[in-house]
Backbone atoms as SQL, in Angstrom:
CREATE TABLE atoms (id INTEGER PRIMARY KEY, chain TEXT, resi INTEGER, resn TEXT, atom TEXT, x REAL, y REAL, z REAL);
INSERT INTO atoms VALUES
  (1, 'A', 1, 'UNK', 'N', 75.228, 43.893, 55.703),
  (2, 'A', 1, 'UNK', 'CA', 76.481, 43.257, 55.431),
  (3, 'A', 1, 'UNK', 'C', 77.629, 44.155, 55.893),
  (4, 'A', 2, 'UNK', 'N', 77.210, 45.269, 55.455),
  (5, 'A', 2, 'UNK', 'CA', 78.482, 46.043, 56.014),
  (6, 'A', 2, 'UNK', 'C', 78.594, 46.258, 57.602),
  (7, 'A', 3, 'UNK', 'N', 77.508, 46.394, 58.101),
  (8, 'A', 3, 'UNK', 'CA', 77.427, 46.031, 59.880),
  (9, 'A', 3, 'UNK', 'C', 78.320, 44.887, 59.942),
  (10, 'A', 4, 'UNK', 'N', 78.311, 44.042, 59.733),
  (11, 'A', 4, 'UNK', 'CA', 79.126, 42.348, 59.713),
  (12, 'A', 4, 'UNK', 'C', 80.120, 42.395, 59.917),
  (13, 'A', 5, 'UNK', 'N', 80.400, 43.212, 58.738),
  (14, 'A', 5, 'UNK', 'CA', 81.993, 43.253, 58.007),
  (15, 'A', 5, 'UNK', 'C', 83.248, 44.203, 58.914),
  (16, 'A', 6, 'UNK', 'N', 82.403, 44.897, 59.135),
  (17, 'A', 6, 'UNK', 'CA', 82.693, 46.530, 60.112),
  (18, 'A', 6, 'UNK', 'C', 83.554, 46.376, 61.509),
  (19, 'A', 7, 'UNK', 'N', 81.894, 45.217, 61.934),
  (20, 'A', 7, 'UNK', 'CA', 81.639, 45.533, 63.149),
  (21, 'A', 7, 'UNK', 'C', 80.977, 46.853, 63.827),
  (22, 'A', 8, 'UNK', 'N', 80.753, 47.054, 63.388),
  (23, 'A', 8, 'UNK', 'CA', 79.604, 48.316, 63.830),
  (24, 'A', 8, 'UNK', 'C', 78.280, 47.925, 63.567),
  (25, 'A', 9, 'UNK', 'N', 77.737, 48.545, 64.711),
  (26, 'A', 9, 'UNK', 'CA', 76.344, 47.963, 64.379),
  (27, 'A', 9, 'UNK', 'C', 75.211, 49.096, 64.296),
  (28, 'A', 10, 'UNK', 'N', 73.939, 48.778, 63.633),
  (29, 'A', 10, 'UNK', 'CA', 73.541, 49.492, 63.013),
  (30, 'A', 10, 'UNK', 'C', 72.248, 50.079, 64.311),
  (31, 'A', 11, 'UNK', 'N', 71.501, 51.224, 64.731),
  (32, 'A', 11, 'UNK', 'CA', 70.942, 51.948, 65.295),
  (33, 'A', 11, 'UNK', 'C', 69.518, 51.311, 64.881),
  (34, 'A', 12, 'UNK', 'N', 69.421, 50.882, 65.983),
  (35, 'A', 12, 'UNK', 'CA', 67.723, 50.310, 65.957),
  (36, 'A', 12, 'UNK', 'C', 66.716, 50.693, 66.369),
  (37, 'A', 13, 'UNK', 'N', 67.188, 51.841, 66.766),
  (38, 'A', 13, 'UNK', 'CA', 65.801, 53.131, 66.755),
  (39, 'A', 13, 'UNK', 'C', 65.459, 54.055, 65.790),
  (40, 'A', 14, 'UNK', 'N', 65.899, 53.611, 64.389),
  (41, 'A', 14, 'UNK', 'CA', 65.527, 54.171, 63.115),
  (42, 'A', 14, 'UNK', 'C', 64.578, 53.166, 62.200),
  (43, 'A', 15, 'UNK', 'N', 63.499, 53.140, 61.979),
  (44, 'A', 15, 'UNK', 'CA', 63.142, 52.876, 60.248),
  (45, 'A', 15, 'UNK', 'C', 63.606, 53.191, 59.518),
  (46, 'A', 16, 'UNK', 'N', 64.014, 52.154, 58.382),
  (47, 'A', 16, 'UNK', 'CA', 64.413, 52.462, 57.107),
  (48, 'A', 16, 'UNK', 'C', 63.240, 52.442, 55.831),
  (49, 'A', 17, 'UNK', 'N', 63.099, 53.077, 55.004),
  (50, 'A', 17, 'UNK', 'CA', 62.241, 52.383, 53.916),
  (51, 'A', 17, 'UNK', 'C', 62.699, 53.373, 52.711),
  (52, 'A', 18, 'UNK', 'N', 63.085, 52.806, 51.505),
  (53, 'A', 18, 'UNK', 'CA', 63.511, 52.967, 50.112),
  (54, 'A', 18, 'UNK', 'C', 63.896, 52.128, 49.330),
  (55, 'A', 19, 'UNK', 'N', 64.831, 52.602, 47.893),
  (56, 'A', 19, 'UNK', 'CA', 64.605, 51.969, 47.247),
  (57, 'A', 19, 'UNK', 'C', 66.009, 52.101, 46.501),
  (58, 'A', 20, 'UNK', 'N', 67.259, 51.015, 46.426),
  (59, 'A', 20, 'UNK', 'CA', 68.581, 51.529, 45.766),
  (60, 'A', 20, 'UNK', 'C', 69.059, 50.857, 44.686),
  (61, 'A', 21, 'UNK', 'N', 69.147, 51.421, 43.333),
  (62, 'A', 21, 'UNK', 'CA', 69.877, 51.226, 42.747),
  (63, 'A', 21, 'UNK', 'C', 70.941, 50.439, 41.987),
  (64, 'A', 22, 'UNK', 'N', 71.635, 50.093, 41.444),
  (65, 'A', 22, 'UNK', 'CA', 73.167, 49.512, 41.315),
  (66, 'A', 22, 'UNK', 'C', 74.044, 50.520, 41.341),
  (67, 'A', 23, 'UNK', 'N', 73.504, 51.902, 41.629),
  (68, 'A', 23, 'UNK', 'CA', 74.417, 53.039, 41.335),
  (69, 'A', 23, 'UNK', 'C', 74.898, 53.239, 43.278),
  (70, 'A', 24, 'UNK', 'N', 74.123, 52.840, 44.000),
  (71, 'A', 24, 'UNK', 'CA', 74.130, 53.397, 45.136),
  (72, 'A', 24, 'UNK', 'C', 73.155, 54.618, 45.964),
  (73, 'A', 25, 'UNK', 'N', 72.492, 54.631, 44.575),
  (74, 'A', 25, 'UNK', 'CA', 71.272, 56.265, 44.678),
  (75, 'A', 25, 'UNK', 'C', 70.148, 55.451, 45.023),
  (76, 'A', 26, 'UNK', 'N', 69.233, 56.410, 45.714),
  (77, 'A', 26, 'UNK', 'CA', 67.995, 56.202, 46.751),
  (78, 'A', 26, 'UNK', 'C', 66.874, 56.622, 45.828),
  (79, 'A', 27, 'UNK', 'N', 66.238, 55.872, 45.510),
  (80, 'A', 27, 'UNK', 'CA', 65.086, 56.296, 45.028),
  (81, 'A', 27, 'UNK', 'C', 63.732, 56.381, 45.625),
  (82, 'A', 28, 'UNK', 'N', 62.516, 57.154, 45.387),
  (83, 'A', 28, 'UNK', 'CA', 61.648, 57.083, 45.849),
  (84, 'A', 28, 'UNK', 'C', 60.824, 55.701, 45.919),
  (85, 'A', 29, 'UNK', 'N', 60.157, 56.068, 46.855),
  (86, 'A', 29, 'UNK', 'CA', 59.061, 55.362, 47.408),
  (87, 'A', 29, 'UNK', 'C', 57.290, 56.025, 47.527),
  (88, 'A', 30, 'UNK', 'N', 56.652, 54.877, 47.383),
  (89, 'A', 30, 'UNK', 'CA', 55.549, 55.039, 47.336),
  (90, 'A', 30, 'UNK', 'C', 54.428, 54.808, 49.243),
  (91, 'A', 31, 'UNK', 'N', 54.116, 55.604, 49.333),
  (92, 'A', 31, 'UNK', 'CA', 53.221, 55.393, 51.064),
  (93, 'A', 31, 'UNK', 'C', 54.131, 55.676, 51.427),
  (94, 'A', 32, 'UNK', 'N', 55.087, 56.658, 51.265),
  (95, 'A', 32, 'UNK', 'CA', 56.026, 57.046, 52.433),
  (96, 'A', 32, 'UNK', 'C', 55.237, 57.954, 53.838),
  (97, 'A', 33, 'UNK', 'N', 54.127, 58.676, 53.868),
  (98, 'A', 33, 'UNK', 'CA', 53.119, 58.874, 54.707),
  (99, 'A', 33, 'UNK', 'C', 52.523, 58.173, 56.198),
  (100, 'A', 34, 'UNK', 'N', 52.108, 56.840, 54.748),
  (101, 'A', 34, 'UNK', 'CA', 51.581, 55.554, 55.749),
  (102, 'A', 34, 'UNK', 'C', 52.813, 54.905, 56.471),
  (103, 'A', 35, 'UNK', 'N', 53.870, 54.482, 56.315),
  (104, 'A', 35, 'UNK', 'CA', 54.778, 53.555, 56.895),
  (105, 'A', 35, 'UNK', 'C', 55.258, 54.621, 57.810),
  (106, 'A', 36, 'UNK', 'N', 55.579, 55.942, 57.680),
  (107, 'A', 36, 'UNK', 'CA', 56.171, 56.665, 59.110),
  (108, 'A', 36, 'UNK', 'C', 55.293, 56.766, 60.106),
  (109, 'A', 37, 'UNK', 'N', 53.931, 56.864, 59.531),
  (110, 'A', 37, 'UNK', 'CA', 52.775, 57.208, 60.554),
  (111, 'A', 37, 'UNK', 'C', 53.000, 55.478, 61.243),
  (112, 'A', 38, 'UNK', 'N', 52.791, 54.169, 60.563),
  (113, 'A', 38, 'UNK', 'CA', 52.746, 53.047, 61.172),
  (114, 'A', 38, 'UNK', 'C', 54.014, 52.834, 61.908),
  (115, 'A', 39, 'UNK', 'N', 54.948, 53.113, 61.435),
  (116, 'A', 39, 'UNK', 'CA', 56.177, 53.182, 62.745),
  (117, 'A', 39, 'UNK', 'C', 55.835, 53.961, 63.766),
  (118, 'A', 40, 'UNK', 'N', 55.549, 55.317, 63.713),
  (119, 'A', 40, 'UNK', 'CA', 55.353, 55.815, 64.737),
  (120, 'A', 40, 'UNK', 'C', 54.183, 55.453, 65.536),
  (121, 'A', 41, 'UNK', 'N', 53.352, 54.638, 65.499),
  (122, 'A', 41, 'UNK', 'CA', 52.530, 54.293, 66.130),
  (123, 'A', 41, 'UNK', 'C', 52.590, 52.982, 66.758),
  (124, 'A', 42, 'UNK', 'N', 53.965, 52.849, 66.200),
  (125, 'A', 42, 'UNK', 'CA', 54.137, 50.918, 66.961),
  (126, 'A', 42, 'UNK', 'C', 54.777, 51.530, 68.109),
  (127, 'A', 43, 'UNK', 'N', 55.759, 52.211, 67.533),
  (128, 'A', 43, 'UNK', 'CA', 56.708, 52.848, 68.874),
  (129, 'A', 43, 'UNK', 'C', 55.829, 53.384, 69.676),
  (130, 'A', 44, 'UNK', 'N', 54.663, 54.029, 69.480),
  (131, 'A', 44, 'UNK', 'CA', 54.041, 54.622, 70.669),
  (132, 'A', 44, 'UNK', 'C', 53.601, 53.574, 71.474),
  (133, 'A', 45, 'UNK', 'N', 53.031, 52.790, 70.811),
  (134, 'A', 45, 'UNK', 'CA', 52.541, 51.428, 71.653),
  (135, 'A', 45, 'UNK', 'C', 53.683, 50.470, 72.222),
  (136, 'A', 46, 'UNK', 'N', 54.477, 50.869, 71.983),
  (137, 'A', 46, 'UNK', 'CA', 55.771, 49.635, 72.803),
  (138, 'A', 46, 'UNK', 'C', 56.517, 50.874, 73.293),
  (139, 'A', 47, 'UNK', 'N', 56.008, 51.522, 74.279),
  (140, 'A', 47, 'UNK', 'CA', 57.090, 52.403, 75.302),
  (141, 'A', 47, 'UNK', 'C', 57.136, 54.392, 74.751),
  (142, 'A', 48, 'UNK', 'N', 57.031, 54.323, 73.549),
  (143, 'A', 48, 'UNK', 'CA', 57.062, 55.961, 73.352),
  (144, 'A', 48, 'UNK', 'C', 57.535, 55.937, 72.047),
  (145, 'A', 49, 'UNK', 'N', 57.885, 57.465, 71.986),
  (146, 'A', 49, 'UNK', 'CA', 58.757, 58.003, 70.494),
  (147, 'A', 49, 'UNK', 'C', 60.142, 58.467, 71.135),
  (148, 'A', 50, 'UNK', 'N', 60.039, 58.181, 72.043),
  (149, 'A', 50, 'UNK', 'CA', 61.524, 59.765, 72.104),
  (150, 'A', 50, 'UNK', 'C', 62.435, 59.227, 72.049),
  (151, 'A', 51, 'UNK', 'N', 63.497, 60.087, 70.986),
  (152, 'A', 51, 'UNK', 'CA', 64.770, 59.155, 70.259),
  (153, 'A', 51, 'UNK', 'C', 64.263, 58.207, 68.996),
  (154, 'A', 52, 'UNK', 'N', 63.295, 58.402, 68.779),
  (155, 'A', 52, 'UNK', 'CA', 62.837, 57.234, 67.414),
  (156, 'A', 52, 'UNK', 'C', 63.039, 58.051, 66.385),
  (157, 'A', 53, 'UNK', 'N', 63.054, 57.466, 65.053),
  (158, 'A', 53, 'UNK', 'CA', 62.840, 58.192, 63.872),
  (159, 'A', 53, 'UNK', 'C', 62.886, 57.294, 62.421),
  (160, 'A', 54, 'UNK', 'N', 62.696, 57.452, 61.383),
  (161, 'A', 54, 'UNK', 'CA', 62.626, 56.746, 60.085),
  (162, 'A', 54, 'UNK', 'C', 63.314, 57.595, 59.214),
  (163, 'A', 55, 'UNK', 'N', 64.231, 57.191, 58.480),
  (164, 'A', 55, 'UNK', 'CA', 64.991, 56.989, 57.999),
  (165, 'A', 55, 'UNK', 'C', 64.150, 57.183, 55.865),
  (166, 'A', 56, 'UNK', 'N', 63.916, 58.502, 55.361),
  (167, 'A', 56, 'UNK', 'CA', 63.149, 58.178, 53.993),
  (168, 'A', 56, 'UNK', 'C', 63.975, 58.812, 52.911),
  (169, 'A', 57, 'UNK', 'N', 63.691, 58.336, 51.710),
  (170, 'A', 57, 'UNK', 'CA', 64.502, 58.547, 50.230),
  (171, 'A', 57, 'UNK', 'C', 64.446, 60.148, 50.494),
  (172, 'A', 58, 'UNK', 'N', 65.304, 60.536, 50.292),
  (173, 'A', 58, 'UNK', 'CA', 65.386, 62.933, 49.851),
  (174, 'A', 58, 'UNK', 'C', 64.368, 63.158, 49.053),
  (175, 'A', 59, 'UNK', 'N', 64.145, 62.486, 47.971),
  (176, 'A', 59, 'UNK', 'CA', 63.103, 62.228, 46.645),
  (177, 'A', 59, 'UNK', 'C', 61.782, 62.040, 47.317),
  (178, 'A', 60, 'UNK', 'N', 61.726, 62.214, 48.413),
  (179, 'A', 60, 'UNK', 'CA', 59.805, 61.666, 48.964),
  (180, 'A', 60, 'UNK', 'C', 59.935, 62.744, 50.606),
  (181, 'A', 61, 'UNK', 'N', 60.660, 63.930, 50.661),
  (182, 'A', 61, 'UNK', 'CA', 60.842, 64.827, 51.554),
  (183, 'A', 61, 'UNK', 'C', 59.072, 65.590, 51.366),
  (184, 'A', 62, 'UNK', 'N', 59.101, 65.808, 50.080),
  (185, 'A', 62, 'UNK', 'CA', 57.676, 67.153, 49.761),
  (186, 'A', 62, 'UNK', 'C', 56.676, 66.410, 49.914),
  (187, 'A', 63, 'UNK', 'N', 56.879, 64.891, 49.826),
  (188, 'A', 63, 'UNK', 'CA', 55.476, 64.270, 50.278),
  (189, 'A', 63, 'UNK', 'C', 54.822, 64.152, 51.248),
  (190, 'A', 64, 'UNK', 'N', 55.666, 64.610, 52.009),
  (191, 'A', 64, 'UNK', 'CA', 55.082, 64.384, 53.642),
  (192, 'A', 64, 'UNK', 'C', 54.023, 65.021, 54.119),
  (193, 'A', 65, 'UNK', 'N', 52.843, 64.542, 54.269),
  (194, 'A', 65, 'UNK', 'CA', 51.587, 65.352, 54.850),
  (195, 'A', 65, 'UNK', 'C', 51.114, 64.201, 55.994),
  (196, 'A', 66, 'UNK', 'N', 51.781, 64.395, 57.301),
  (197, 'A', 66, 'UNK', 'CA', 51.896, 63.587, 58.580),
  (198, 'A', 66, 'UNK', 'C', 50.564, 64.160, 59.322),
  (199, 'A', 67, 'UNK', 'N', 50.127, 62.838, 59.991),
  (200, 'A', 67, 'UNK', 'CA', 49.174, 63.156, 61.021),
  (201, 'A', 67, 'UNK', 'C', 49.039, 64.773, 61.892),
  (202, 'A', 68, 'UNK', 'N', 48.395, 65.060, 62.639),
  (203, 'A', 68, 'UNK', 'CA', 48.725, 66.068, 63.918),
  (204, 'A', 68, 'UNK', 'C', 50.064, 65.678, 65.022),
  (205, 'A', 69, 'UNK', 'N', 49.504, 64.384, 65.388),
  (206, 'A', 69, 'UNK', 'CA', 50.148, 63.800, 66.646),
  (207, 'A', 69, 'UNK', 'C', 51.452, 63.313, 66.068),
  (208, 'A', 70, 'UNK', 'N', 52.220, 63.119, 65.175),
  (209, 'A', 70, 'UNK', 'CA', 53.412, 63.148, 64.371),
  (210, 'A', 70, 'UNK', 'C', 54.382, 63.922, 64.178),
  (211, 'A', 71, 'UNK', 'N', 53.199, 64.721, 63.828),
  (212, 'A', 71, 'UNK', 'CA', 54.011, 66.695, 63.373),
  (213, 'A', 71, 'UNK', 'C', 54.758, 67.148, 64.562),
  (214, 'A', 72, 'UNK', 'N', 53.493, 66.640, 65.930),
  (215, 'A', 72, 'UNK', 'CA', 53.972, 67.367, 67.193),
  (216, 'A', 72, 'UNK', 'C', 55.012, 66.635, 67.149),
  (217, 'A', 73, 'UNK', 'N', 55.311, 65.499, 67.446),
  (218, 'A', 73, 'UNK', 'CA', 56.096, 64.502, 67.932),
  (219, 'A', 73, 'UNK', 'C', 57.503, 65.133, 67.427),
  (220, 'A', 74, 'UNK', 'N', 57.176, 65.317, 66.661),
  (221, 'A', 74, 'UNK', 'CA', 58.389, 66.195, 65.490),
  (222, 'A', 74, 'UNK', 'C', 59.188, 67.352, 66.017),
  (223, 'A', 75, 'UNK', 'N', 58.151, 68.358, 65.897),
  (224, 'A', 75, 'UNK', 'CA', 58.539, 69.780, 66.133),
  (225, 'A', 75, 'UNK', 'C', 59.057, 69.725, 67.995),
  (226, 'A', 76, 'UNK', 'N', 58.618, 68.418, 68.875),
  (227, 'A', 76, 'UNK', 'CA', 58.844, 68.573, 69.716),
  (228, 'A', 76, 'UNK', 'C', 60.463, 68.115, 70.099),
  (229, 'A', 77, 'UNK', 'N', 60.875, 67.848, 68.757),
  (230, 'A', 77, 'UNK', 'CA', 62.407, 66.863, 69.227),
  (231, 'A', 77, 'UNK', 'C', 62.249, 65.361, 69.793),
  (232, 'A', 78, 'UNK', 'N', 60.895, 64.908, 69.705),
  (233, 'A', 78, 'UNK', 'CA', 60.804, 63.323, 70.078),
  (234, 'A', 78, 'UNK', 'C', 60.916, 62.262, 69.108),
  (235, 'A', 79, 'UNK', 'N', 60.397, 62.885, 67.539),
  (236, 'A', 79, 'UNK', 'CA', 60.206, 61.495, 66.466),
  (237, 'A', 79, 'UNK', 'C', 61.385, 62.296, 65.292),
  (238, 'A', 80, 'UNK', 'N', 62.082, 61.641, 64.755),
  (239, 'A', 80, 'UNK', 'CA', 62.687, 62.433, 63.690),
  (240, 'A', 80, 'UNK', 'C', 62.287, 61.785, 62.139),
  (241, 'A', 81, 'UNK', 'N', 62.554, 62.689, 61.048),
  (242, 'A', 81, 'UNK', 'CA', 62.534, 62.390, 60.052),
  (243, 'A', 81, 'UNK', 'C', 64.309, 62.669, 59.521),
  (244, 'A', 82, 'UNK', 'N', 64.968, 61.447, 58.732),
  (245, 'A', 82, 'UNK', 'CA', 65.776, 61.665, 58.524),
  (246, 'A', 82, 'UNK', 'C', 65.570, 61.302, 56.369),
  (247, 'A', 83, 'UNK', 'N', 66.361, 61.986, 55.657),
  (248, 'A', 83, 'UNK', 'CA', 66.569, 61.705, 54.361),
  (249, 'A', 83, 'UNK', 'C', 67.561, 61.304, 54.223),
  (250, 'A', 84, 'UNK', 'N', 67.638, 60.598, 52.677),
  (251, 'A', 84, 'UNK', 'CA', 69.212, 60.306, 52.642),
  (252, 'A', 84, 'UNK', 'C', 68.994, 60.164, 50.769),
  (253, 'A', 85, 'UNK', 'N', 70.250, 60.496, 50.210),
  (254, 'A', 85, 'UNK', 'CA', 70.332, 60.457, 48.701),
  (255, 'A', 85, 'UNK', 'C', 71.028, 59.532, 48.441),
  (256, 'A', 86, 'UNK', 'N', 72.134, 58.392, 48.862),
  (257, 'A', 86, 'UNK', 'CA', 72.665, 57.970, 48.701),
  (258, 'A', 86, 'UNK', 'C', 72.906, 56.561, 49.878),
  (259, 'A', 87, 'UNK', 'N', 73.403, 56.023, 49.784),
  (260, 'A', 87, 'UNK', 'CA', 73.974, 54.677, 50.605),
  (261, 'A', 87, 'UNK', 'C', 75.086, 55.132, 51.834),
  (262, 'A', 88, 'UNK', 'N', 75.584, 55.918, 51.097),
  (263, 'A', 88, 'UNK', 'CA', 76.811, 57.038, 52.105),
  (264, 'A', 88, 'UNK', 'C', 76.014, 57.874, 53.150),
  (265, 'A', 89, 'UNK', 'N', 74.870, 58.461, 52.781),
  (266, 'A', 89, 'UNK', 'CA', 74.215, 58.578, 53.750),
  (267, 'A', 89, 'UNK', 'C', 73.505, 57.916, 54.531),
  (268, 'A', 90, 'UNK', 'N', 72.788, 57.216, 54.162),
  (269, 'A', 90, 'UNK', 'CA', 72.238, 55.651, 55.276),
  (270, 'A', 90, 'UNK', 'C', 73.478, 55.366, 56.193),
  (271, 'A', 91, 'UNK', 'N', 74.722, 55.410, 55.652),
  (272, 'A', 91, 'UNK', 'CA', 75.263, 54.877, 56.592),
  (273, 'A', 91, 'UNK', 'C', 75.705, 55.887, 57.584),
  (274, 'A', 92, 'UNK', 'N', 75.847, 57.036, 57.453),
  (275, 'A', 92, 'UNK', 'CA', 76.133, 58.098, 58.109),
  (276, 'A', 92, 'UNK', 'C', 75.245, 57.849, 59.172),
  (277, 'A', 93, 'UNK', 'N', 73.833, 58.047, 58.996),
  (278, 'A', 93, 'UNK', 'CA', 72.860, 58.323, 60.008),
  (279, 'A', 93, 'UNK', 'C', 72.805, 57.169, 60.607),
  (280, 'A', 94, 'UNK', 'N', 72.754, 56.067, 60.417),
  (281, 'A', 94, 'UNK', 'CA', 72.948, 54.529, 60.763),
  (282, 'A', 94, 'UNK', 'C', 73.364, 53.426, 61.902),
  (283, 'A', 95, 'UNK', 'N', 74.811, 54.287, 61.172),
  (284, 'A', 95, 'UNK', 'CA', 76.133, 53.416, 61.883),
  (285, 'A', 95, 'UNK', 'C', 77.029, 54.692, 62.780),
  (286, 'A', 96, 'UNK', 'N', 78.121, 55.201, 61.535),
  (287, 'A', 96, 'UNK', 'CA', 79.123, 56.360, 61.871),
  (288, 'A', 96, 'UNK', 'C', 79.230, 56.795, 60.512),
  (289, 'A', 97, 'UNK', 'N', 80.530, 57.439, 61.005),
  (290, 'A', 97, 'UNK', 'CA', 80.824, 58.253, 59.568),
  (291, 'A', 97, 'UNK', 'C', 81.535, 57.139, 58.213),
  (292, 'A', 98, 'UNK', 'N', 81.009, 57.927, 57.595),
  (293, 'A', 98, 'UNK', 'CA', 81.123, 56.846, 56.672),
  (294, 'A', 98, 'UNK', 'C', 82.852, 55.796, 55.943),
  (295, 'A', 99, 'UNK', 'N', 82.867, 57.084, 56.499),
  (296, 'A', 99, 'UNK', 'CA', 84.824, 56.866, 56.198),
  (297, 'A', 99, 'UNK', 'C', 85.280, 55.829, 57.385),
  (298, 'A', 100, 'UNK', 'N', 85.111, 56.167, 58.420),
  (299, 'A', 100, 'UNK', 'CA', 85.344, 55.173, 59.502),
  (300, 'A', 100, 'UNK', 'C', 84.680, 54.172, 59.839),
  (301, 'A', 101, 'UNK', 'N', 83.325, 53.850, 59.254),
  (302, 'A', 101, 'UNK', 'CA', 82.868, 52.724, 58.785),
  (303, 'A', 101, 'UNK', 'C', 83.966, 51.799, 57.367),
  (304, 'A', 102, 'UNK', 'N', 83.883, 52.342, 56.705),
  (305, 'A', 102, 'UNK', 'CA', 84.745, 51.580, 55.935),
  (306, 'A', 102, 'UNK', 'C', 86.047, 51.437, 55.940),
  (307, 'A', 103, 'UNK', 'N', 86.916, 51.983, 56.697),
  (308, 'A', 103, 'UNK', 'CA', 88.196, 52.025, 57.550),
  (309, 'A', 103, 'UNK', 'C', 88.338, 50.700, 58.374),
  (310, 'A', 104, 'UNK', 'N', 86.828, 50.391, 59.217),
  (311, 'A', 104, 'UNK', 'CA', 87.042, 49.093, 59.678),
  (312, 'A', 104, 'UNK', 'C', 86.804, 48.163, 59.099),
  (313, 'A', 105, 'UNK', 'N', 86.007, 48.530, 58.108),
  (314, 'A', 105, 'UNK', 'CA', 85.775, 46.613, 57.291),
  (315, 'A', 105, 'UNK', 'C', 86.816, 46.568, 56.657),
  (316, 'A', 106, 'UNK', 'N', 87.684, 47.411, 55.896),
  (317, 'A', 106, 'UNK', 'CA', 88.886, 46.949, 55.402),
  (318, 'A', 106, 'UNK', 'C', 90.136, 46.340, 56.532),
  (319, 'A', 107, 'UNK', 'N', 89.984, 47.003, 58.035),
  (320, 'A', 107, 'UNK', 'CA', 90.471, 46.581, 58.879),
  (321, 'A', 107, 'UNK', 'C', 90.090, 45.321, 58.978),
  (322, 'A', 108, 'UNK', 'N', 88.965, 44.911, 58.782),
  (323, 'A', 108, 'UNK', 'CA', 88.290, 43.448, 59.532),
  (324, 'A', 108, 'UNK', 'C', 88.933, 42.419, 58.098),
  (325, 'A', 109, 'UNK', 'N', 88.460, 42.819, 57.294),
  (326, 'A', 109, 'UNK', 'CA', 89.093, 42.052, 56.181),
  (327, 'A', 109, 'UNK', 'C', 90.269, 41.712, 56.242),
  (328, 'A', 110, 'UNK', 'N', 91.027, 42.884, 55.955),
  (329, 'A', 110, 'UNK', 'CA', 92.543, 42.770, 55.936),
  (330, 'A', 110, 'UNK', 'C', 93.092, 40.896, 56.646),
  (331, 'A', 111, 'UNK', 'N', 92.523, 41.202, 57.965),
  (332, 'A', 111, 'UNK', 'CA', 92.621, 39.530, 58.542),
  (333, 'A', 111, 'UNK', 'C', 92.667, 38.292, 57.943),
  (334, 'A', 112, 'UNK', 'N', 91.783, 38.045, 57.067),
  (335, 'A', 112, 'UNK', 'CA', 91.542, 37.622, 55.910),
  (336, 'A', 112, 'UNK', 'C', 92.374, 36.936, 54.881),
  (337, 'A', 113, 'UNK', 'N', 93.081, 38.379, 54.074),
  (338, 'A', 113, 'UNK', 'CA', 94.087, 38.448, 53.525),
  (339, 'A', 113, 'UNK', 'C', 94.970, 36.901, 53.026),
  (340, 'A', 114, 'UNK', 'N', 95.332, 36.744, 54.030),
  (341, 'A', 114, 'UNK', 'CA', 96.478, 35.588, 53.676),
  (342, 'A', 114, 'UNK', 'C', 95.687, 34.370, 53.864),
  (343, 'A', 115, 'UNK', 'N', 94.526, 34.200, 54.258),
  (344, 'A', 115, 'UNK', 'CA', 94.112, 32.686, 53.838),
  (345, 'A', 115, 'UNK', 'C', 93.183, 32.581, 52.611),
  (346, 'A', 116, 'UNK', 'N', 93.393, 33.567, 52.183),
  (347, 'A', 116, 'UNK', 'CA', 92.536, 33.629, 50.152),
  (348, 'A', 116, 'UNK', 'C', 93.067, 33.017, 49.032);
């Protein structure tokens, strides 16, 4: 929604997977393991990894016990792992910064305004 609203659009060479709140906080997830390994293996099969990455709760960082061919993918600068604690961060890594993400939806709105 906030892509919509913005106009900015959101980076489609990331997986997302978690779990938020009404507070805006990221909570863990369960198979966070399995779903990076299965992303990374779709992407390998449709063209590569490089520039890919998934997107997981901060709260499920120590869980990570990734394949071989993952790890490399990793340490090589091709697959990334990104965390995030919050919604402010999703959008950081996402879109843009978060401030100038919401700079424009109030811009886009603003338009709005007088026919409410």
């Amino acid at each position: 929604m906030l892509s919509s609203v913005s106009n900015i659009p959101i980076k489609q060479n990331i997986a997302v997977t978690g779990s938020i709140n009404q507070f805006g906080e990221v909570q863990p997830i369960g198979g966070v393991n399995e779903k990076i390994e299965g992303f990374f293996k779709i992407c390998r099969g449709m063209g590569g990894v490089q520039e890919k990455g998934v997107l997981i709760p901060y709260s499920n960082r120590n869980d990570l016990i990734l394949n071989e061919e993952v790890e490399a993918a990793i340490k090589e600068g091709k697959f990334h792992i990104y965390t995030m604690k919050t919604m402010k961060d999703a959008v950081n890594i996402l879109m843009k910064d978060y401030n100038e993400v919401l700079d424009s939806a109030k811009q886009e709105l603003s338009k709005y305004e007088d026919k409410v």
